[in-house]
C-alpha positions in Angstrom: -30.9 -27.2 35.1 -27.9 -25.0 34.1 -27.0 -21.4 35.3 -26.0 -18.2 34.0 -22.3 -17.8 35.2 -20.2 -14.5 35.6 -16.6 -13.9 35.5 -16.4 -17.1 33.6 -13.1 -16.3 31.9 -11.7 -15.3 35.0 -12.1 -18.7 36.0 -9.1 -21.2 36.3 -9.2 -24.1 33.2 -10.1 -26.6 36.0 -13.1 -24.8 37.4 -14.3 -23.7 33.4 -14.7 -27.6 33.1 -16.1 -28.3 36.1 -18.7 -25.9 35.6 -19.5 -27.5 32.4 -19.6 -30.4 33.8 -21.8 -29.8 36.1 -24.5 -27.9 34.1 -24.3 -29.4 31.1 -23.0 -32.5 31.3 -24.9 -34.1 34.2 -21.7 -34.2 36.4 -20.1 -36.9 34.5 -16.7 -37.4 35.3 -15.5 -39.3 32.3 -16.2 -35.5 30.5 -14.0 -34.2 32.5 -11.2 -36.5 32.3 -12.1 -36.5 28.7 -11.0 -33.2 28.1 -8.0 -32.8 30.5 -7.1 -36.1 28.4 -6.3 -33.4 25.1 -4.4 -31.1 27.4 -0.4 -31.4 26.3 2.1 -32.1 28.8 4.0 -29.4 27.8 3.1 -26.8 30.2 4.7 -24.3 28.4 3.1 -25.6 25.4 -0.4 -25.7 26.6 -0.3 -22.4 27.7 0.6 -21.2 24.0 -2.3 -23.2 23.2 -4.6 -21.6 25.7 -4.0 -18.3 24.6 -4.6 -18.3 21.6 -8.9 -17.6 22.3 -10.5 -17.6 25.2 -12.3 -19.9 27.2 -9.6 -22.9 26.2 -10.6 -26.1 28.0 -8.5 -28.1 26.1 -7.1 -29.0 22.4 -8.8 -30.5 19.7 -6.8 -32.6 17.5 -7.2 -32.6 13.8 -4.9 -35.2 11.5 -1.9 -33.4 10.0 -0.8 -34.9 6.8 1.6 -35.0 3.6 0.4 -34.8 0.5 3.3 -35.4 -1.9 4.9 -34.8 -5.2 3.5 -31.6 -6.2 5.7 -30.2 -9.1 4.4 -27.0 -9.0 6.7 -24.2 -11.7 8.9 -27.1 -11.6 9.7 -26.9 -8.0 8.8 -30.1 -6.4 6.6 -29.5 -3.0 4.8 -31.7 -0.6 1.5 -30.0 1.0 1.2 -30.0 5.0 -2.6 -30.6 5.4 -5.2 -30.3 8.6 -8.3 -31.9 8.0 -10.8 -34.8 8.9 -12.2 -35.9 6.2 -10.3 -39.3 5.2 -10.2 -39.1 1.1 -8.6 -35.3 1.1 -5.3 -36.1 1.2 -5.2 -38.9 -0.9 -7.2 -37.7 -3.0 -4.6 -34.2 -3.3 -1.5 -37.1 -3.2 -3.4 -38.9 -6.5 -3.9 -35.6 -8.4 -0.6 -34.7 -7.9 1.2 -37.9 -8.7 -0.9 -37.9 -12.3 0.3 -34.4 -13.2 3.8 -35.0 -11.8 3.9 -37.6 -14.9 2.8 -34.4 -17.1 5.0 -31.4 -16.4 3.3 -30.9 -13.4 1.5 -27.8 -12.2 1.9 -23.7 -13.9 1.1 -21.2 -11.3 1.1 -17.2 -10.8 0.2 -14.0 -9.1 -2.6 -12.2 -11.1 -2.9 -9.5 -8.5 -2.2 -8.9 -4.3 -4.7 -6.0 -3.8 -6.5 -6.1 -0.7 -9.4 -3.3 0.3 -11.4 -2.1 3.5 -14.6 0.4 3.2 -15.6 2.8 5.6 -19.2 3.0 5.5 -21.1 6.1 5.8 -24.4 7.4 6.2 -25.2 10.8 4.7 -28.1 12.4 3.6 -27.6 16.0 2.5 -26.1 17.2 -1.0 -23.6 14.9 -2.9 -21.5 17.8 -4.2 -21.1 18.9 -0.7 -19.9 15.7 0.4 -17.7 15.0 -3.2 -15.9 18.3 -2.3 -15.4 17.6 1.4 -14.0 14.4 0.3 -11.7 16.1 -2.1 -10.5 18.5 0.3 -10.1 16.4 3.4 -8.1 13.5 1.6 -4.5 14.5 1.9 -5.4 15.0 5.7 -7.1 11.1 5.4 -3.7 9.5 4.4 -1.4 11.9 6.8 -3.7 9.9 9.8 -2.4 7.1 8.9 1.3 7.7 8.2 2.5 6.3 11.5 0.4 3.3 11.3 2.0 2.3 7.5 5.6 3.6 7.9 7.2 -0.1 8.6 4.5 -1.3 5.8 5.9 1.1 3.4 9.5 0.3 4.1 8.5 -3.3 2.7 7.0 -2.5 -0.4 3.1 -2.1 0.9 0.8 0.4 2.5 -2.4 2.1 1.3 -2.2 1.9 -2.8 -5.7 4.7 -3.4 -8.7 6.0 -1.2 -11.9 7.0 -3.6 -15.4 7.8 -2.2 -18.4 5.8 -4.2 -21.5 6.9 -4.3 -23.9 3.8 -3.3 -27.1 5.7 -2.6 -29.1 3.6 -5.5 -28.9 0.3 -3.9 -29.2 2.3 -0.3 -31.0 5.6 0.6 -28.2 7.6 2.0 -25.6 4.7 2.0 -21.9 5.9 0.9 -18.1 4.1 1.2 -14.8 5.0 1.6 -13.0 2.5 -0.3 -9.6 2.1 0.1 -7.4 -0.4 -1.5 -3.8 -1.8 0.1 -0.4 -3.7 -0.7 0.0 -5.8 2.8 3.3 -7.7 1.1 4.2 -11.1 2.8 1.3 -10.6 5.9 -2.6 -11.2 5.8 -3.0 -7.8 7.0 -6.5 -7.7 8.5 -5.4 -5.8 12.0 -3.4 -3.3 9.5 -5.8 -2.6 7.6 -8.8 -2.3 10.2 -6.7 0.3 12.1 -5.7 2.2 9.0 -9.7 2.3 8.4 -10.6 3.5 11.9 -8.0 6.0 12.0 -9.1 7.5 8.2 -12.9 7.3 9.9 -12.0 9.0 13.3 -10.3 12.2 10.8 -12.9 12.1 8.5 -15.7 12.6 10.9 -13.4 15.2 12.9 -13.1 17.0 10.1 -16.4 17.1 8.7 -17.5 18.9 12.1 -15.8 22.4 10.7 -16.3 21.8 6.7 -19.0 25.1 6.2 -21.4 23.5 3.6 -22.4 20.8 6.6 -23.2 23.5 9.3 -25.3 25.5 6.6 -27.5 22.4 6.0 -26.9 20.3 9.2 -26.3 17.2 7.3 -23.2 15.6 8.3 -21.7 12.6 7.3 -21.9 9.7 10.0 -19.5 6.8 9.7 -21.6 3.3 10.5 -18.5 0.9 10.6 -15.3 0.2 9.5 -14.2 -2.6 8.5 -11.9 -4.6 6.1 -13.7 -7.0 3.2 -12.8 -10.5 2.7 -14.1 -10.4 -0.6 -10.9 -9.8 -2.3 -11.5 -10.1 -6.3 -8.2 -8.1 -7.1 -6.3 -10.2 -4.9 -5.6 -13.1 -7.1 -3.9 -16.5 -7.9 -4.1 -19.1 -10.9 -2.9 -22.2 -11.2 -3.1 -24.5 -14.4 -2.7 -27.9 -16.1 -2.4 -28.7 -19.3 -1.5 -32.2 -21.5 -2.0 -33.8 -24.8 -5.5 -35.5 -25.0 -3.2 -38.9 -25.6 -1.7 -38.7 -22.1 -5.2 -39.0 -20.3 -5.9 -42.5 -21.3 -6.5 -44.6 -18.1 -8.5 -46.6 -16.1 -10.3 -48.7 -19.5 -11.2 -45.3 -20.8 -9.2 -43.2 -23.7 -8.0 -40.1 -23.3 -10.4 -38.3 -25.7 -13.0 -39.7 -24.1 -12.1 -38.5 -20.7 -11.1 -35.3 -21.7 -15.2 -34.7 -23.3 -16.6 -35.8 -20.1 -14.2 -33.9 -17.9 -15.3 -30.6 -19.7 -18.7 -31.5 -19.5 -18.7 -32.1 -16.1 -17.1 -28.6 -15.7 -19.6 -26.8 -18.1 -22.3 -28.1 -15.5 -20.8 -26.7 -13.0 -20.7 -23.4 -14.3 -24.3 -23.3 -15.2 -26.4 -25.5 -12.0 -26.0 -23.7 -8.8 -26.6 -27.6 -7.4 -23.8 -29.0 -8.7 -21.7 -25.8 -8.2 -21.7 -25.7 -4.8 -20.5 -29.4 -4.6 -17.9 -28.6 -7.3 -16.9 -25.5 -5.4 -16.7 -27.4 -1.6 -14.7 -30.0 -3.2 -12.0 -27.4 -4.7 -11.9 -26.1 -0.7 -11.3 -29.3 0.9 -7.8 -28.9 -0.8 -7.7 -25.3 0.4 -9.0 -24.9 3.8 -6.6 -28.2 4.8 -3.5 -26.1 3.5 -4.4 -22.4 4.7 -5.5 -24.2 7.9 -2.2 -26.0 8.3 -0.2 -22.8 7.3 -2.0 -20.3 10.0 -4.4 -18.6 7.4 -8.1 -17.7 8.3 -10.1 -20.2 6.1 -13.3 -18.9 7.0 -12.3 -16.3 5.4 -10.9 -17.6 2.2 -14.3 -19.8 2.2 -16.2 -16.4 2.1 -14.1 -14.4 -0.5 -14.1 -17.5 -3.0 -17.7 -18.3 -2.7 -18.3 -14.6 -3.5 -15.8 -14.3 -6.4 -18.0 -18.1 -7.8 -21.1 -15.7 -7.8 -19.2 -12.5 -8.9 -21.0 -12.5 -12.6 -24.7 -12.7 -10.7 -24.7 -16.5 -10.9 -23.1 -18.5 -8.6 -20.7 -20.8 -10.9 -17.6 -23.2 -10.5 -14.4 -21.7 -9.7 -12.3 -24.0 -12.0 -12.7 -23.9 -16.2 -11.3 -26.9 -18.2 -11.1 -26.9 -22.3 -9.6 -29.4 -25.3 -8.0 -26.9 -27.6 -6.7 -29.3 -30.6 -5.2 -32.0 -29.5 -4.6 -30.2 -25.8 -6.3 -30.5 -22.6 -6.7 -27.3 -20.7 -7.8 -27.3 -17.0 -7.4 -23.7 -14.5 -8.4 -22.2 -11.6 -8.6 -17.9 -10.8 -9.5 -18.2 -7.1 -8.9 -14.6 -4.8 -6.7 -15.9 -1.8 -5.9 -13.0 0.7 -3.1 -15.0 2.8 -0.1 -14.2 5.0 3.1 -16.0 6.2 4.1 -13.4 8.9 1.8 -12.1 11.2 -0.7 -14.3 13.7 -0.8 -17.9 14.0 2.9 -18.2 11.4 5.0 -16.7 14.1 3.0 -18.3 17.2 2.0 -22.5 16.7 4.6 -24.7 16.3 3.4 -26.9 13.7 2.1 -23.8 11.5 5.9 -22.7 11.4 6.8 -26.3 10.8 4.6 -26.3 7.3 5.8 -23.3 6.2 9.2 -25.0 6.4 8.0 -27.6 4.5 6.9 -25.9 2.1 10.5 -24.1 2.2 9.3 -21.0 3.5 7.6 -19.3 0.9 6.3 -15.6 0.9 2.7 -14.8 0.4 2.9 -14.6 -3.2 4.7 -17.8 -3.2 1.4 -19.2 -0.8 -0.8 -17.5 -2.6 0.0 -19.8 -5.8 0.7 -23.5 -3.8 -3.1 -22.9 -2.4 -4.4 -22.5 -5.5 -2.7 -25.6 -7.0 -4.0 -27.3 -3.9 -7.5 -26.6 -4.9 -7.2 -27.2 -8.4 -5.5 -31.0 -7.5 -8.6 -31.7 -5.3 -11.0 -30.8 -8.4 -9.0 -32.4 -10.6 -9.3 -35.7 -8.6 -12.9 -35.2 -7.3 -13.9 -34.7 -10.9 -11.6 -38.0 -12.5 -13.1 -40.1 -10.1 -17.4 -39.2 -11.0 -16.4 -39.3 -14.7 -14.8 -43.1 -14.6 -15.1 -45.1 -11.2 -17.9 -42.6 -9.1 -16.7 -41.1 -6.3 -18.2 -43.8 -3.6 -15.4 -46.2 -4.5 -12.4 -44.2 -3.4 -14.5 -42.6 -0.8 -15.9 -45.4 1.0 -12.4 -47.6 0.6 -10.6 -44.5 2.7 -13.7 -44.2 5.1 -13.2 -48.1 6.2 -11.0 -47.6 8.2 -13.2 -45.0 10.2 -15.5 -47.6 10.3 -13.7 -50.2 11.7 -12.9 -47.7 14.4 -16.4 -47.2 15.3 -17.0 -51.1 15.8 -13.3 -50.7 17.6 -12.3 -53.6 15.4 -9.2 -55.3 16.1 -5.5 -55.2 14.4 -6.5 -58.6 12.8 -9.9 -58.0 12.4 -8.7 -54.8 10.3 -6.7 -56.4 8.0 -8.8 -58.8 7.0 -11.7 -56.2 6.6 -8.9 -54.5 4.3 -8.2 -57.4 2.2 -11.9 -58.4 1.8 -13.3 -54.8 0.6 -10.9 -54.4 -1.7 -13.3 -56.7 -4.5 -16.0 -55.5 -2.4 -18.5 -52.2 -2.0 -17.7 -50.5 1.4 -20.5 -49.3 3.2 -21.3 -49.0 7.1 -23.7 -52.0 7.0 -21.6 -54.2 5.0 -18.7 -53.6 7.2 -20.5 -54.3 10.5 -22.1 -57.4 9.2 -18.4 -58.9 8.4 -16.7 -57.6 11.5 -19.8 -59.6 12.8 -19.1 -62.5 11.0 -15.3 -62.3 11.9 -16.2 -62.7 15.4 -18.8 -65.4 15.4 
């Protein structure tokens, strides 16, 4: 039966496993040499590794990748890419190899504004609060003149502080919403201490404003805190071609084109198919943010918000035939850095920002959103023509034959025979089977 333990981070790496192993994992040793097995032989290394949360036991590896030939504003990239599911990059690599043949990709900065609230409880008279708000405002930004001065040399800083009145969707329930410019870093740890220092003031302040003693309502700050729904923090990228130059695969370009929309148009209207639509768009997004040191949990959160912005929750990408054009874009809000945690710290994050030739966050900001609008593209060519099983499956054999540890030979025979064949896990065990008998 396992324990409660205390001091447990205090613990050395060894005796964290071993008390794992021993409460959880029926004193296997195999576990234990399992995860020492991860561990880099870089001391120096590991311990860069270890740091970076707490509680490390050991690493866990994810494939880093290439996806190649993205002309994107007719620079020509290739993507760094973590992830683990087997058709993402090739699928990215496809998409980007078609639309290199077409002028490639059109990206740009719509907007970089990031925001934070302060959240407030208050019950007493709005007008009271309105003109302690107006008063105490210059005193607000002065709190946090230290904290911004090196932001401010570089272009960014707090951009406007307003107070909204949110009492109809909340007895009592008030923000202070402030907006910023964080230039080439994510920002969040600048803007959550700009937020607590303006909360700290505000509630200092409110103590001697007179119209609060008289009525003994004061304004009590509940949290503070940064929002990763970003909507004025914005990238698009874009395709376009004549309807002539999608001809492919035993199917005309016209005819593609009208199913490509119509694929897109349901998307935007069944919250089913939407959320497939939409998780396919950020398997081409986490992979890069993920591989560039960007929180992708919280690029997940802000674009699924922005896809239900209108009420409805709707498909991030648009496509159109205009004449004899094709038109396919994407708006996505992508609050993303490329100084600041993880960029200067992990190795290979630095190495894929030199891959992609060191780009600012602006400069991120629009490869991303290419990156996501490549994995659509291709997601949605393959259901209209072949289905998506085929290119799927024919990537996943290989996992497959991993899982019945298949041979080198045995593996290139299962190669060769599924590619006139339908790959699934059955029919891939029942060759390998054959193979061996």
């Amino acid at each position: 039966m396992a324990s409660s333990v205390s001091g447990f981070s205090k613990k050395t790496k060894e005796e964290k496993i071993l008390w794992l192993v021993e409460n959880y994992l029926n004193n296997d040793p195999s576990a234990f040499d399992m995860l020492k097995r991860y561990w880099n032989p870089d001391v120096k290394l590991q311990k860069l590794h270890d740091d970076f949360i707490e509680n490390t036991l050991t690493n866990y590896y994810l494939p880093f990748g290439i996806a190649p030939n993205f002309l994107i504003n007719d620079t020509l990239f290739a993507l760094p890419m973590v992830v683990e599911e087997s058709s993402v990059v090739a699928a990215a690599s496809n998409a980007a190899k078609f639309w290199l043949e077409r002028g490639g990709f059109k990206a740009e900065i719509i907007s970089t504004e990031k925001n934070g609230q302060v959240h407030l409880n208050f019950f007493g008279n709005e007008s009271d609060l309105t003109t302690f708000f107006t008063e105490v405002k210059p005193k607000l930004i002065e709190s946090i003149s230290s904290l911004q001065k090196n932001m401010k040399e570089r272009g960014g800083g707090l951009l406007d502080i307003q107070l909204i009145n949110s009492t109809a969707a909340l007895e009592g329930y008030y923000q202070i919403h402030c907006t910023f410019e964080t230039m080439n870093a994510m920002g969040a740890n600048f803007i959550n201490s700009c937020l607590e220092n303006i909360a700290n003031t505000f509630e200092t302040e409110a103590e001697s404003f007179s119209a609060f003693k008289n009525t003994d309502h004061y304004p009590e700050v509940v949290l503070s805190i940064l929002s990763n729904y970003a909507p004025n923090c914005l990238a698009r990228a874009e395709v376009h071609c004549k309807i002539s130059e999608l001809d492919q695969l035993a199917i005309d370009g016209a005819t593609f084109a009208h199913k490509f929309v119509r694929a897109v148009e349901i998307a935007q209207i069944e919250i089913r198919r939407a959320v497939t639509h939409n998780k396919g768009i950020m398997n081409g997004i986490d992979a890069l943010v993920l591989a560039t040191g960007n929180d992708f949990r919280a690029v997940e959160a802000g674009a699924h918000a922005y896809a239900a912005k209108d009420g409805n929750y709707k498909s991030l990408t648009h496509a159109k035939v205009e004449g004899d054009e094709f038109y396919f874009w994407i708006e996505i809000p992508l609050a993303l850095g490329t100084v600041g945690g993880l960029t200067s710290l992990h190795p290979l994050v630095k190495l894929a920002l030199r891959i992609l030739q060191n780009p600012g966050a602006k400069e991120l900001m629009q490869i991303v959103a290419v990156a996501g609008l490549a994995q659509n593209f291709a997601a949605i060519r393959s259901l209209v023509t072949t289905g998506i099983q085929k290119g799927h499956m024919k990537m996943h054999l290989l996992n497959i034959l991993n899982q019945l540890e298949a041979t080198s030979e045995e593996k290139e025979k299962a190669v060769f025979h599924f590619k006139e064949n339908t790959v699934s896990h059955s029919a891939v065990a029942v060759f390998v089977k054959e193979l061996r008998s």
